[in-house]
mmCIF file of the N, C-alpha and C atoms, coordinates in Angstrom:
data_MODEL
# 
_entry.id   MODEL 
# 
loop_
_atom_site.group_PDB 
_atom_site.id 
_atom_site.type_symbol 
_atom_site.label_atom_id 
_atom_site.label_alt_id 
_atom_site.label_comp_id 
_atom_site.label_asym_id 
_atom_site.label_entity_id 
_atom_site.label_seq_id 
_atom_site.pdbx_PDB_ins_code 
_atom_site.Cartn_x 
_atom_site.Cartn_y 
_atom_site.Cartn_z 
_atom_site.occupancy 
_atom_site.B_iso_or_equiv 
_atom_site.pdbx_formal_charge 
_atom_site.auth_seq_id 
_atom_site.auth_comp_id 
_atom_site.auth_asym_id 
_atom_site.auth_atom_id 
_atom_site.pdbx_PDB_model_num 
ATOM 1   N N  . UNK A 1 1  ? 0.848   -1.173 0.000  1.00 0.00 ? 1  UNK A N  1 
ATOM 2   C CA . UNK A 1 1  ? 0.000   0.000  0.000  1.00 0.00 ? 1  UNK A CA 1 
ATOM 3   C C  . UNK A 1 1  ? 0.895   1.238  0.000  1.00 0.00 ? 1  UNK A C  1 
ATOM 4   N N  . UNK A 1 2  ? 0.840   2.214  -0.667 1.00 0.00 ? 2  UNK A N  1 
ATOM 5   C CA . UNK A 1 2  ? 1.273   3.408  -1.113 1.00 0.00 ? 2  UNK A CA 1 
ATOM 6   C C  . UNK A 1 2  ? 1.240   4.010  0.345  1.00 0.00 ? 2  UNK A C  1 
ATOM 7   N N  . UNK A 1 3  ? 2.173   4.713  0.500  1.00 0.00 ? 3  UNK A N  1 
ATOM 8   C CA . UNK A 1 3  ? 2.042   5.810  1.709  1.00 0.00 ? 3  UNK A CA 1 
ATOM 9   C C  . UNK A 1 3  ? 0.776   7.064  1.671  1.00 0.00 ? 3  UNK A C  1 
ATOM 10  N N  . UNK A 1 4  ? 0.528   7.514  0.711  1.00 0.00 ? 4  UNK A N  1 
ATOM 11  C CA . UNK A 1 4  ? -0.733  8.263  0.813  1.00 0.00 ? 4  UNK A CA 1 
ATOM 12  C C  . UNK A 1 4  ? -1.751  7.595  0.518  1.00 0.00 ? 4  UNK A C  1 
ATOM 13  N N  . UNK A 1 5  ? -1.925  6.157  0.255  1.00 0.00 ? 5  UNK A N  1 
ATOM 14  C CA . UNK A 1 5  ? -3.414  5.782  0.797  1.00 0.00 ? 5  UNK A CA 1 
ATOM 15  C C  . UNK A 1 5  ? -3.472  5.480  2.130  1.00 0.00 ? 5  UNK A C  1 
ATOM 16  N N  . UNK A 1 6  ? -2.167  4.771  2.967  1.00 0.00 ? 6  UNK A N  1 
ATOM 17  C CA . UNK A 1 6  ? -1.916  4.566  3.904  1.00 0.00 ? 6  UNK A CA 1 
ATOM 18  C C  . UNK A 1 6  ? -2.365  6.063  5.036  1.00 0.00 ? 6  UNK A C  1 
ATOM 19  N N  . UNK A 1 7  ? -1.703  6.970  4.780  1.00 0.00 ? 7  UNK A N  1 
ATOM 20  C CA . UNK A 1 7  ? -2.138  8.220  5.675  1.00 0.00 ? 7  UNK A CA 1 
ATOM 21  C C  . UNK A 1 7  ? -3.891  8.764  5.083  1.00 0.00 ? 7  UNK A C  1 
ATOM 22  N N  . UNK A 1 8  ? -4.358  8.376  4.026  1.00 0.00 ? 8  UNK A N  1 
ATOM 23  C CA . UNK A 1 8  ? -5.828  8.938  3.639  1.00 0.00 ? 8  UNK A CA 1 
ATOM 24  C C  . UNK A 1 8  ? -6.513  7.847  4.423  1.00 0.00 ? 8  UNK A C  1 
ATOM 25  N N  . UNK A 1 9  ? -6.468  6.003  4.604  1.00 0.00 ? 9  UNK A N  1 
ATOM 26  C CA . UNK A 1 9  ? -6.936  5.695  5.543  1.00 0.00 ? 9  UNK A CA 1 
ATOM 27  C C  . UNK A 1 9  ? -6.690  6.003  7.099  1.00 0.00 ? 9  UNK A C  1 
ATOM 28  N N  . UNK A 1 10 ? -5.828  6.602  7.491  1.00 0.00 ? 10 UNK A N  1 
ATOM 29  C CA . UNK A 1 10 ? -5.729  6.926  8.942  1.00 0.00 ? 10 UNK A CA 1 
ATOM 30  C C  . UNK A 1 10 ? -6.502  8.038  9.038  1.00 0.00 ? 10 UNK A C  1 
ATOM 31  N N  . UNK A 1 11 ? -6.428  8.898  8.175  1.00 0.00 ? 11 UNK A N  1 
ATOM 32  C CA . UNK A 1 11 ? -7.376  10.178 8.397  1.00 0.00 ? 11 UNK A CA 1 
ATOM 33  C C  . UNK A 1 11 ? -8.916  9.456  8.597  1.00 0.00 ? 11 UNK A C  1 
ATOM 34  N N  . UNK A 1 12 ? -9.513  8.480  8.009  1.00 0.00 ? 12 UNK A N  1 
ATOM 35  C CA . UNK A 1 12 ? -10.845 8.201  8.079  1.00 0.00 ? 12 UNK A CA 1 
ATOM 36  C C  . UNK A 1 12 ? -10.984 7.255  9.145  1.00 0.00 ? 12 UNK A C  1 
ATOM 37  N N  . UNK A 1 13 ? -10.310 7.064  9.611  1.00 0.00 ? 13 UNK A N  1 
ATOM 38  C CA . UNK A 1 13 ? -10.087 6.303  10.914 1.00 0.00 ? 13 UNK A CA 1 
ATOM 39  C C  . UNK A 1 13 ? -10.506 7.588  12.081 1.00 0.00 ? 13 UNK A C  1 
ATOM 40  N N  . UNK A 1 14 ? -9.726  8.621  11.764 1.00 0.00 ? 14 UNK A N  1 
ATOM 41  C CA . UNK A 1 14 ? -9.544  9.432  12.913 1.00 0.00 ? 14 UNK A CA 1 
ATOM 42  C C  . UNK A 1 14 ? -11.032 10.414 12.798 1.00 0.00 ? 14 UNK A C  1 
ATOM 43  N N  . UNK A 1 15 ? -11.331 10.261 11.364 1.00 0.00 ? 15 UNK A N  1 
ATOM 44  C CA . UNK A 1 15 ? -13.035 11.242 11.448 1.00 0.00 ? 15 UNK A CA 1 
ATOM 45  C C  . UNK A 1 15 ? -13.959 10.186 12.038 1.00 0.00 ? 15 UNK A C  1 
ATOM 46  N N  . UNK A 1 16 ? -13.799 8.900  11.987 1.00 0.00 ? 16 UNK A N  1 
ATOM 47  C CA . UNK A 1 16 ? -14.825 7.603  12.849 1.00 0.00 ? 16 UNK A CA 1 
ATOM 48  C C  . UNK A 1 16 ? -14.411 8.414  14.317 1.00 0.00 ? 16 UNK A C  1 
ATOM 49  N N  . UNK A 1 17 ? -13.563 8.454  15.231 1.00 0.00 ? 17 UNK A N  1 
ATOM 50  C CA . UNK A 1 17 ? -13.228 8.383  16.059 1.00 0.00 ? 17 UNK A CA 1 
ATOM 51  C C  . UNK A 1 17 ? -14.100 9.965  16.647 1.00 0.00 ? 17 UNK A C  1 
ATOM 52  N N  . UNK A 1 18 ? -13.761 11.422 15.408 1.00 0.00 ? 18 UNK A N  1 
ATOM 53  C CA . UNK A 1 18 ? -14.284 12.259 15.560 1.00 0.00 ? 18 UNK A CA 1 
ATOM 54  C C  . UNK A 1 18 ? -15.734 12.076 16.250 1.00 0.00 ? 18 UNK A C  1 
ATOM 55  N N  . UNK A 1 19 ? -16.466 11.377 15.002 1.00 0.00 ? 19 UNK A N  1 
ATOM 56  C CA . UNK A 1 19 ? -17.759 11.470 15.019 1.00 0.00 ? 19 UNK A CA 1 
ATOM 57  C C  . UNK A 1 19 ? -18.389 10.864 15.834 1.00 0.00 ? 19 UNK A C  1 
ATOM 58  N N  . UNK A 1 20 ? -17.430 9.975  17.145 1.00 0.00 ? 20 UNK A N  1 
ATOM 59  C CA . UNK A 1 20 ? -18.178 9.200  18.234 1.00 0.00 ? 20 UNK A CA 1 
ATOM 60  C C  . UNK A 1 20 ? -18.125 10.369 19.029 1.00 0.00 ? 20 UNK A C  1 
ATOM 61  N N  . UNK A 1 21 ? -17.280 10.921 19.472 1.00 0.00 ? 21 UNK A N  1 
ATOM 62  C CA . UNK A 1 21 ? -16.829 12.121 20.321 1.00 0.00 ? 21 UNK A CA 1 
ATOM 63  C C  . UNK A 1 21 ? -17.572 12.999 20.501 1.00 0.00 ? 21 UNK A C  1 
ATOM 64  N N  . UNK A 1 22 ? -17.762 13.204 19.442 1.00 0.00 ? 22 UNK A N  1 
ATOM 65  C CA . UNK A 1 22 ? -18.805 14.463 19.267 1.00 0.00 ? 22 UNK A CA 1 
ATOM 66  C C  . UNK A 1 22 ? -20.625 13.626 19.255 1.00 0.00 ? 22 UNK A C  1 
ATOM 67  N N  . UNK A 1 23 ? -20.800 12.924 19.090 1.00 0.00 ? 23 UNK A N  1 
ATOM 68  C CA . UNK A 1 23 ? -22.110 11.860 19.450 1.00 0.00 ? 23 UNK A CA 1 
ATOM 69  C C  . UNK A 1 23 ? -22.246 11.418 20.929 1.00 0.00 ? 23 UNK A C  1 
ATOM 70  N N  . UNK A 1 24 ? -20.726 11.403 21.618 1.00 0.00 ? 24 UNK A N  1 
ATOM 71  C CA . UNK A 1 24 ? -20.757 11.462 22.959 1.00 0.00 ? 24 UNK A CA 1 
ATOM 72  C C  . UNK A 1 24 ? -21.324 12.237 23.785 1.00 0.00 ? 24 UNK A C  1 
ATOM 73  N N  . UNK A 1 25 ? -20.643 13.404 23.162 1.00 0.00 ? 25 UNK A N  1 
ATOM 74  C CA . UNK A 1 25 ? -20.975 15.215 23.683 1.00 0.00 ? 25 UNK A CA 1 
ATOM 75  C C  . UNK A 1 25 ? -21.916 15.720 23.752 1.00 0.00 ? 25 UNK A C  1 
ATOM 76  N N  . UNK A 1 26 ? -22.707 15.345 22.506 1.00 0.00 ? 26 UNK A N  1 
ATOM 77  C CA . UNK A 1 26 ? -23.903 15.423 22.161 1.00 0.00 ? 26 UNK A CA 1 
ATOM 78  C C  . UNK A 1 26 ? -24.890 14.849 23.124 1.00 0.00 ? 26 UNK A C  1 
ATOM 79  N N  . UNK A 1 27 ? -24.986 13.369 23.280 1.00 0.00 ? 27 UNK A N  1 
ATOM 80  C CA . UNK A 1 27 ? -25.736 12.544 24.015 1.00 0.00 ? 27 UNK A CA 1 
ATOM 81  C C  . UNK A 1 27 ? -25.593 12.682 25.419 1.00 0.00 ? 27 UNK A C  1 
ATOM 82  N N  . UNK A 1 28 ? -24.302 13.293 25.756 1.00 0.00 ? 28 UNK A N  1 
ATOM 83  C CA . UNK A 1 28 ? -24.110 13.633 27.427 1.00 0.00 ? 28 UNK A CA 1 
ATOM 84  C C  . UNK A 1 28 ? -24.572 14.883 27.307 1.00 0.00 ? 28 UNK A C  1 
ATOM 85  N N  . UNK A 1 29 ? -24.802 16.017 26.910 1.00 0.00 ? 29 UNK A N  1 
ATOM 86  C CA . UNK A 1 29 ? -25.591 17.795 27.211 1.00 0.00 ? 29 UNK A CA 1 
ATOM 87  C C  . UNK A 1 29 ? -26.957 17.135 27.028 1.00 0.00 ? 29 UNK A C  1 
ATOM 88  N N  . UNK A 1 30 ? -27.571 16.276 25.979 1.00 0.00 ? 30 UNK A N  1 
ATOM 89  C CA . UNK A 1 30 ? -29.402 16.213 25.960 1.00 0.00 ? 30 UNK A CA 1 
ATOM 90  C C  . UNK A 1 30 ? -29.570 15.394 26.729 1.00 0.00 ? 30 UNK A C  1 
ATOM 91  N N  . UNK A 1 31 ? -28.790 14.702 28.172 1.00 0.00 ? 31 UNK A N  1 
ATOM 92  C CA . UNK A 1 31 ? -29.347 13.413 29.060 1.00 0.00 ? 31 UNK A CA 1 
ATOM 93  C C  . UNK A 1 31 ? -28.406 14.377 30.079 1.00 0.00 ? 31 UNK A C  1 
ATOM 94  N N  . UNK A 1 32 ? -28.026 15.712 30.044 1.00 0.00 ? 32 UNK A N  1 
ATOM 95  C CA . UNK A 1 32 ? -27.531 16.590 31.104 1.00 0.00 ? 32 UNK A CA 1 
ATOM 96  C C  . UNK A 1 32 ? -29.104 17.714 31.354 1.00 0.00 ? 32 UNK A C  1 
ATOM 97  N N  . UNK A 1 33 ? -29.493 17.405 30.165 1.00 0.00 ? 33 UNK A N  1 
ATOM 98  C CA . UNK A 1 33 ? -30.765 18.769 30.065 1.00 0.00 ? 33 UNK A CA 1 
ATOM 99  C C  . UNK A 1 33 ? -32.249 17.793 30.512 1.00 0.00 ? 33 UNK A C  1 
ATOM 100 N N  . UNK A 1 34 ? -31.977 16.651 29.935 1.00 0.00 ? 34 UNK A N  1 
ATOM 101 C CA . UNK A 1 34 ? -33.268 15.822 30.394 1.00 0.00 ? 34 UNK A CA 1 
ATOM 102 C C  . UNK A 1 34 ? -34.026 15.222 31.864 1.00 0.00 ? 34 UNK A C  1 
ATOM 103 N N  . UNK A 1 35 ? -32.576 15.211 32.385 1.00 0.00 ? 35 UNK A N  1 
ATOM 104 C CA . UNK A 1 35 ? -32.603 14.963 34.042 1.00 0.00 ? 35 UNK A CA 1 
ATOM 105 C C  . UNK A 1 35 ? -31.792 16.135 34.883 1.00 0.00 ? 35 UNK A C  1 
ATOM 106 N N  . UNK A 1 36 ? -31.591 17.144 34.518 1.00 0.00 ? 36 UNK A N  1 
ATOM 107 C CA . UNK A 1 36 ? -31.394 18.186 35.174 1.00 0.00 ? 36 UNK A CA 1 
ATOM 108 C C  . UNK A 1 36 ? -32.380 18.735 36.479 1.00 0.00 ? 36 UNK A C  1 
ATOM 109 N N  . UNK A 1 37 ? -33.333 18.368 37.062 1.00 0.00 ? 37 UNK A N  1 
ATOM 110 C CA . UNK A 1 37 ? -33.743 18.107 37.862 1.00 0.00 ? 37 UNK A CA 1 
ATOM 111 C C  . UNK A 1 37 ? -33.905 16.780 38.955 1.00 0.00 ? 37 UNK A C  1 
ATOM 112 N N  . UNK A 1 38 ? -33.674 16.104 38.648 1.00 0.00 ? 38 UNK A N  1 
ATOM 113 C CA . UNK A 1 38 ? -33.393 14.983 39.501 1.00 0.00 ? 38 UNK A CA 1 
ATOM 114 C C  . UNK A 1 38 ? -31.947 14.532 39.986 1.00 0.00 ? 38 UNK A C  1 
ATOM 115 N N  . UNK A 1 39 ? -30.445 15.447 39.576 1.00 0.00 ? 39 UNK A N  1 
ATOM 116 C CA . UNK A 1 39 ? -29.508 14.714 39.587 1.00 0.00 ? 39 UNK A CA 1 
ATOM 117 C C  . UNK A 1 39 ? -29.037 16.109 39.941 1.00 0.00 ? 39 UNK A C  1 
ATOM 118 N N  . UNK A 1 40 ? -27.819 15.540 41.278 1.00 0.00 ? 40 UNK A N  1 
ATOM 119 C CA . UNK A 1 40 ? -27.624 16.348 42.560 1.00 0.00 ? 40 UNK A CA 1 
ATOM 120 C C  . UNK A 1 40 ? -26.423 17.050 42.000 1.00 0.00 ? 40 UNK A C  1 
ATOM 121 N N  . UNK A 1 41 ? -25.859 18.011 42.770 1.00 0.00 ? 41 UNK A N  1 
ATOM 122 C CA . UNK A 1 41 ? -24.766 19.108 42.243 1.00 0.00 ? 41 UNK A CA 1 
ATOM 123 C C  . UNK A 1 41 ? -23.830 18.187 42.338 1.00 0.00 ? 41 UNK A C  1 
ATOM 124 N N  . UNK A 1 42 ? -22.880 17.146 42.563 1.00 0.00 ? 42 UNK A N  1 
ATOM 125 C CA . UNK A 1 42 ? -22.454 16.149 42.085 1.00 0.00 ? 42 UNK A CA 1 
ATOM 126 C C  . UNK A 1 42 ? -21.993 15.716 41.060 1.00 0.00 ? 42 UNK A C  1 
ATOM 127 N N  . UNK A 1 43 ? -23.483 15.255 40.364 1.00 0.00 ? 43 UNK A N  1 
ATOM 128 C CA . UNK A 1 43 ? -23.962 14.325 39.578 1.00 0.00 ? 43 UNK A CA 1 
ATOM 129 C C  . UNK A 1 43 ? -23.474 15.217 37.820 1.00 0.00 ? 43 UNK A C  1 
ATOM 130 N N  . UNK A 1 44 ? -23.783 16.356 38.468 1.00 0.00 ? 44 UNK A N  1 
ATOM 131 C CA . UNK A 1 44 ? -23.906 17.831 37.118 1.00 0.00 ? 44 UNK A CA 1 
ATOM 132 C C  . UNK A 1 44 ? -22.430 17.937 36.916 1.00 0.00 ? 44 UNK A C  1 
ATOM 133 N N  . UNK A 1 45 ? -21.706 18.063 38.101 1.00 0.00 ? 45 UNK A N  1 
ATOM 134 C CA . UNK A 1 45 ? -20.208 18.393 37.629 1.00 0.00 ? 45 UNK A CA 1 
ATOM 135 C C  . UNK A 1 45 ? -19.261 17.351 37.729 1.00 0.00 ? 45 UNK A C  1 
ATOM 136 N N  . UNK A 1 46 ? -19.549 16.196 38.055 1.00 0.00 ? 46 UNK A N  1 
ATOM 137 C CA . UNK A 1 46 ? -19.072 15.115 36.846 1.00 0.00 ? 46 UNK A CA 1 
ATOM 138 C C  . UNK A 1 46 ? -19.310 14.923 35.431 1.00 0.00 ? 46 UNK A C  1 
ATOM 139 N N  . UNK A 1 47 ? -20.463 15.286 35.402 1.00 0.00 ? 47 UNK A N  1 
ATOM 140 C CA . UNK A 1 47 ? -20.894 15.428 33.655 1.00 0.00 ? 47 UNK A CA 1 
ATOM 141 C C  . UNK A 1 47 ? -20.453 16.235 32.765 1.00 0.00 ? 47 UNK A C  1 
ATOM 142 N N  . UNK A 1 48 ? -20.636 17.627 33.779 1.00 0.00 ? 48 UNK A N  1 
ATOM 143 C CA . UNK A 1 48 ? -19.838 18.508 33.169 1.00 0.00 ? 48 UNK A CA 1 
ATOM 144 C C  . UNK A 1 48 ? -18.283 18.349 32.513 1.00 0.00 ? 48 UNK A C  1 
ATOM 145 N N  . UNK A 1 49 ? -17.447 17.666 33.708 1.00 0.00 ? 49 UNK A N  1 
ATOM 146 C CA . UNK A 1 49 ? -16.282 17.948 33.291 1.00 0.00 ? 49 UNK A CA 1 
ATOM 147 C C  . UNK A 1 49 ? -16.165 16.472 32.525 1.00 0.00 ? 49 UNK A C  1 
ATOM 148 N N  . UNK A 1 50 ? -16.893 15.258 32.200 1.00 0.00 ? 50 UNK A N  1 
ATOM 149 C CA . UNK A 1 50 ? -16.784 14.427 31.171 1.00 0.00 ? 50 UNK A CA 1 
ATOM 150 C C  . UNK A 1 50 ? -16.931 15.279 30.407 1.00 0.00 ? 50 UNK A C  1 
ATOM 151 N N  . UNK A 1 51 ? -17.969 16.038 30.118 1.00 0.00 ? 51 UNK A N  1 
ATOM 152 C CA . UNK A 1 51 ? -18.069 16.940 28.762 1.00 0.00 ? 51 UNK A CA 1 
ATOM 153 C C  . UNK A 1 51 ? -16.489 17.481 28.236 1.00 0.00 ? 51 UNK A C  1 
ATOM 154 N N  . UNK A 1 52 ? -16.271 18.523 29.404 1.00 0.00 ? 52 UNK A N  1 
ATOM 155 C CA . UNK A 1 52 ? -14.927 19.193 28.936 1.00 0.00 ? 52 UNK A CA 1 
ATOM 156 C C  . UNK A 1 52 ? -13.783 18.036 27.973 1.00 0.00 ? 52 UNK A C  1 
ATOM 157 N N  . UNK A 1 53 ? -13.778 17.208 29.538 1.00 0.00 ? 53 UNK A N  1 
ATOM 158 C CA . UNK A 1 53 ? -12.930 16.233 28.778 1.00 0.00 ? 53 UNK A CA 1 
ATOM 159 C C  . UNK A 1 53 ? -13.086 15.845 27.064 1.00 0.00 ? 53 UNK A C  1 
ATOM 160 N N  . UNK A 1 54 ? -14.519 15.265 26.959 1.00 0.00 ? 54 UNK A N  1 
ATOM 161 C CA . UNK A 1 54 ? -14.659 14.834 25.619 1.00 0.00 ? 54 UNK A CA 1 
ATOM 162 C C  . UNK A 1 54 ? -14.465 15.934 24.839 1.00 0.00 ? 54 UNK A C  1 
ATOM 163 N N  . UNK A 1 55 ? -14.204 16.920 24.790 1.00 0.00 ? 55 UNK A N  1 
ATOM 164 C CA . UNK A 1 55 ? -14.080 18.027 23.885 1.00 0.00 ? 55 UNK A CA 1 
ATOM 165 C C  . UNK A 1 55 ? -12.967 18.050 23.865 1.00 0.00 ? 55 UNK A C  1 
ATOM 166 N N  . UNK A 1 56 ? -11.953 18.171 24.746 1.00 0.00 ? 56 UNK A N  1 
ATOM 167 C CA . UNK A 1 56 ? -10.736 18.469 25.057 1.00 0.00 ? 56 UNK A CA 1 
ATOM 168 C C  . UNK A 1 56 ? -9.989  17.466 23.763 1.00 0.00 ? 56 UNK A C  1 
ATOM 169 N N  . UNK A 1 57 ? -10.803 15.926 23.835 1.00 0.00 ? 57 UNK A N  1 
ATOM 170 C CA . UNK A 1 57 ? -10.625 14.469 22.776 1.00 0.00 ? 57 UNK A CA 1 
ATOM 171 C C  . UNK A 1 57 ? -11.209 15.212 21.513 1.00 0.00 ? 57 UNK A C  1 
ATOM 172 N N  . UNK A 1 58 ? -12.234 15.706 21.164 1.00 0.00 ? 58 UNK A N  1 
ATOM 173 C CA . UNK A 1 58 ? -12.601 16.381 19.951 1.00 0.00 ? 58 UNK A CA 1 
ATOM 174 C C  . UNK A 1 58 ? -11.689 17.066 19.292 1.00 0.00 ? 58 UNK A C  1 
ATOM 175 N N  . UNK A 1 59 ? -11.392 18.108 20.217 1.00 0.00 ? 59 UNK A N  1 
ATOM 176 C CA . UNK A 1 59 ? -10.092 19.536 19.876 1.00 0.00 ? 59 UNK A CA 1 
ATOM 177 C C  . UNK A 1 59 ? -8.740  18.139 19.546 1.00 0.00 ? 59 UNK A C  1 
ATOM 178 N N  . UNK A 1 60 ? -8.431  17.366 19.965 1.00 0.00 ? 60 UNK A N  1 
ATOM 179 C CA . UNK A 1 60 ? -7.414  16.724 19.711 1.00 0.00 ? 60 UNK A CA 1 
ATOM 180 C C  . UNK A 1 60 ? -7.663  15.913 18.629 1.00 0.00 ? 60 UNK A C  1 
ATOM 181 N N  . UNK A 1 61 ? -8.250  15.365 18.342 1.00 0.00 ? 61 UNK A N  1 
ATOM 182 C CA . UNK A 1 61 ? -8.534  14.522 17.136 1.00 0.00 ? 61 UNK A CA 1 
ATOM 183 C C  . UNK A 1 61 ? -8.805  15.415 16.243 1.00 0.00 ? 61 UNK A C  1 
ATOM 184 N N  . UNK A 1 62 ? -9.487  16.800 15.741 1.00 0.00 ? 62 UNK A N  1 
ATOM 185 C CA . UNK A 1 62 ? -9.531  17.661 14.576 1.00 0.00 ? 62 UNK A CA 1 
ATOM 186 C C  . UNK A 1 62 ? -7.740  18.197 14.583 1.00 0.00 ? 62 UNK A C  1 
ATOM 187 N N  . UNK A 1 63 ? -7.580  18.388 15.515 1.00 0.00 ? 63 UNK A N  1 
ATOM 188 C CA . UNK A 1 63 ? -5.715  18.969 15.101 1.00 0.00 ? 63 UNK A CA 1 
ATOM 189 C C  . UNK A 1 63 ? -4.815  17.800 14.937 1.00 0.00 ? 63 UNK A C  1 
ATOM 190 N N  . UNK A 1 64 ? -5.502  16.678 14.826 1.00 0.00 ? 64 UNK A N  1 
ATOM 191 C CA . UNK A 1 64 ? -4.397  15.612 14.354 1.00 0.00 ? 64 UNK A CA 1 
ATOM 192 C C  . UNK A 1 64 ? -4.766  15.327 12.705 1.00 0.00 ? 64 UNK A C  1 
ATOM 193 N N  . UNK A 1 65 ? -6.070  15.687 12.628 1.00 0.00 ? 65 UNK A N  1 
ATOM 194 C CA . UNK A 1 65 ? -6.707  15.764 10.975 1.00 0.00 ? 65 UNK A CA 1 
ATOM 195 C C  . UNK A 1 65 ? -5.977  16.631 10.201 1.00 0.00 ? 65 UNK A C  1 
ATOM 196 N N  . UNK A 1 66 ? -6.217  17.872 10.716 1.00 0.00 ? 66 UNK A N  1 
ATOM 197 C CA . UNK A 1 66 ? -5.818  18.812 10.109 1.00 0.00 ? 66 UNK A CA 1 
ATOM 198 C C  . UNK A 1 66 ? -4.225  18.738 9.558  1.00 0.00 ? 66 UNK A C  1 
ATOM 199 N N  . UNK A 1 67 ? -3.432  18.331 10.625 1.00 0.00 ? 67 UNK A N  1 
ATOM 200 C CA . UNK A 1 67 ? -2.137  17.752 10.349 1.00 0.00 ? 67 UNK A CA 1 
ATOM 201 C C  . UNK A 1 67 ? -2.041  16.764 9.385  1.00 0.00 ? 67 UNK A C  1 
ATOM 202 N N  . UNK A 1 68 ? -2.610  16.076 9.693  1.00 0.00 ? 68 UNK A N  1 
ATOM 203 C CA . UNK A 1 68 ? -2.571  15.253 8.603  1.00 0.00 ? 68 UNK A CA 1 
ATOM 204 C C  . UNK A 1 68 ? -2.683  15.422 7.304  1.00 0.00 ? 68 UNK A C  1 
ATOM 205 N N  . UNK A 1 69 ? -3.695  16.014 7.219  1.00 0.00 ? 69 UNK A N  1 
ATOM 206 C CA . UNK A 1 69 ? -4.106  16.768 5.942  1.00 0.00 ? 69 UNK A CA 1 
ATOM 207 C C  . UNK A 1 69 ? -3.314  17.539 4.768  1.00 0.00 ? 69 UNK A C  1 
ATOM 208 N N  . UNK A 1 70 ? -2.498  18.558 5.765  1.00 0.00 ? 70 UNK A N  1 
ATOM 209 C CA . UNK A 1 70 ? -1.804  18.901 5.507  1.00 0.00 ? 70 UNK A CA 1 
ATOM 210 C C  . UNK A 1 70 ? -0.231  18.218 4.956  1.00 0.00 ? 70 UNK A C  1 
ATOM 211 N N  . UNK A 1 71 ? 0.218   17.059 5.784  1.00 0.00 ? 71 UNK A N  1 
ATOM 212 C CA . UNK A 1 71 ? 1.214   16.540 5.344  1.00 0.00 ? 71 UNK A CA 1 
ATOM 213 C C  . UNK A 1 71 ? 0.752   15.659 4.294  1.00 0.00 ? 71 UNK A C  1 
ATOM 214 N N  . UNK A 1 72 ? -0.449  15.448 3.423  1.00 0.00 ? 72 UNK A N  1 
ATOM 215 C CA . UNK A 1 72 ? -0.500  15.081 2.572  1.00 0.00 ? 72 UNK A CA 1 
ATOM 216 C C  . UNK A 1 72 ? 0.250   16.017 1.348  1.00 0.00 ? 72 UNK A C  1 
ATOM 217 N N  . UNK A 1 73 ? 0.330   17.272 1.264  1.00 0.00 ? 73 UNK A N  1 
ATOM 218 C CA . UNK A 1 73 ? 0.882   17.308 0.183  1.00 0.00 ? 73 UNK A CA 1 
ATOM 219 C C  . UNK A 1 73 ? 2.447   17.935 0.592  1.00 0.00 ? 73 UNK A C  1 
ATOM 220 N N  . UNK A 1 74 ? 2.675   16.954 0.927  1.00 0.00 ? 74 UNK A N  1 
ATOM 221 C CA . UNK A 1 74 ? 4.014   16.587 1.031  1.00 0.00 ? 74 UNK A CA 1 
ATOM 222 C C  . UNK A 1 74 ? 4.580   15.056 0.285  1.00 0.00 ? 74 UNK A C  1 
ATOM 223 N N  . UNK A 1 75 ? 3.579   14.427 0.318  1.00 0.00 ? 75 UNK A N  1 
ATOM 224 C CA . UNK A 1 75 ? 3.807   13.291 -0.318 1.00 0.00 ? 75 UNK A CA 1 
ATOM 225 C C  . UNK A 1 75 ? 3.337   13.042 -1.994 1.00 0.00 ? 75 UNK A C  1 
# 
């Protein structure tokens, strides 16, 4: 396998990986907004900072794309 199909499949590897992340993020703020009354100050800022976290994994996986991307035309 050629080195730039080799790095064009890692990039689509890494937008799978994107798109759980962000489906994570997603699914943790509308089940943060849905039981936002029943779940104790606790409960909110553990969620919260899973959130951060998973973003923190978002922001890292788009700047490893982008890199990538970029060192494609290098090859």
């Amino acid at each position: 396998m050629a080195k730039i199909d080799e790095e064009k499949e890692f990039i689509g590897y890494l937008k799978v990986l994107l798109s759980l992340s962000m489906a994570i993020a997603v699914s943790l703020i509308v089940w943060i907004f849905n039981h936002f009354n029943s779940l104790s100050f606790n409960e909110i800022m553990i969620s919260f900072v899973v959130f951060v976290m998973d973003l923190i994994v978002v922001l890292f996986i788009n700047y490893h794309i982008l890199k990538k991307i970029k060192g494609l035309r290098k090859l």
